[in-house]
N, C-alpha and C positions, 0 to 999 in steps of 0.2 A: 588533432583538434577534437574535440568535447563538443558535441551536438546533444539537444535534447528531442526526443521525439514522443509523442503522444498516440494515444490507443484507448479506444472504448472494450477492446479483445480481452477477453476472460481466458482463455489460452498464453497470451502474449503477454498479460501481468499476472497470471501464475507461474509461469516458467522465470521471467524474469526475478521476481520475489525469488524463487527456492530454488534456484541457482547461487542467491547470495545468504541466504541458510536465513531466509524472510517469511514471516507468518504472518494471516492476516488475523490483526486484532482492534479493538476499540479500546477507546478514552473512559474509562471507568465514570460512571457518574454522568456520563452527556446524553444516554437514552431512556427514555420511559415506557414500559411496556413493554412493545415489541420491537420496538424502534433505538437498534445498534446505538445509535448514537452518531459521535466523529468517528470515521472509518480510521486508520493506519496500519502501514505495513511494517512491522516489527521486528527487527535484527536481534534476537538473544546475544549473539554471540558478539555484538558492538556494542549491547549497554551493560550496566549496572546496572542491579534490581529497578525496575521500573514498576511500583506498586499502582501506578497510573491506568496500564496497559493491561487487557485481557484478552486473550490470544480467542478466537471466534473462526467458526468451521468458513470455509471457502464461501459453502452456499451462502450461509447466513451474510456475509461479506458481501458475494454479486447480487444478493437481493436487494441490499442497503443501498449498493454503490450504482445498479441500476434505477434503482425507483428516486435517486436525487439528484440522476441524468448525468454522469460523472466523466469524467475523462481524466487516464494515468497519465500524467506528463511525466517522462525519465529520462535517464541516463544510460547510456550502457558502460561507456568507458568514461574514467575520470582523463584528464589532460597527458597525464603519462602513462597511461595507457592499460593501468589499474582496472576493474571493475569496479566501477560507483554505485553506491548505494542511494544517489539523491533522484528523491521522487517527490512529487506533491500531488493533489487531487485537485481539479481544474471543471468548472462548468464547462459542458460539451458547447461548442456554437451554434 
């Protein structure tokens, strides 16, 4: 069975990310200034060119993903027993 579990841990969704060969990167065009933008964790080696995406240092990432109070919802295993790659970003409660 396929559970999701969540985590505000900067340890626990970096290991998780580059374990699945995940880099954190943003949504080109959604920040202004200094401000990343939309966060995401980015698979190279699952997409096609994504001109969207621009791959962004870890810190730069837990600053963003800290200061708009975030929480990692994941996956570890997909249903058969795969490593999943599905994550999304979630306001903490």
């Amino acid at each position: 069975m396929s559970t999701s579990k969540q985590t505000s841990d900067h340890n626990t969704i970096r290991k998780w990310a580059e374990q699945r060969g995940g880099v954190p990167a943003k949504v080109r065009g959604t920040g202004r200034g200094d401000d990343e933008g939309v966060l995401r964790i980015h698979f190279p080696e699952n997409s096609k060119s994504d001109d969207q995406l621009e791959e962004i240092s870890w810190s730069d990432f837990f600053d963003k993903f800290d200061a708009e109070k975030l929480n990692f919802l994941y996956q570890e295993e997909k249903a058969d027993g795969e490593p999943s790659t599905f994550h999304k970003f979630v306001n903490r409660e």
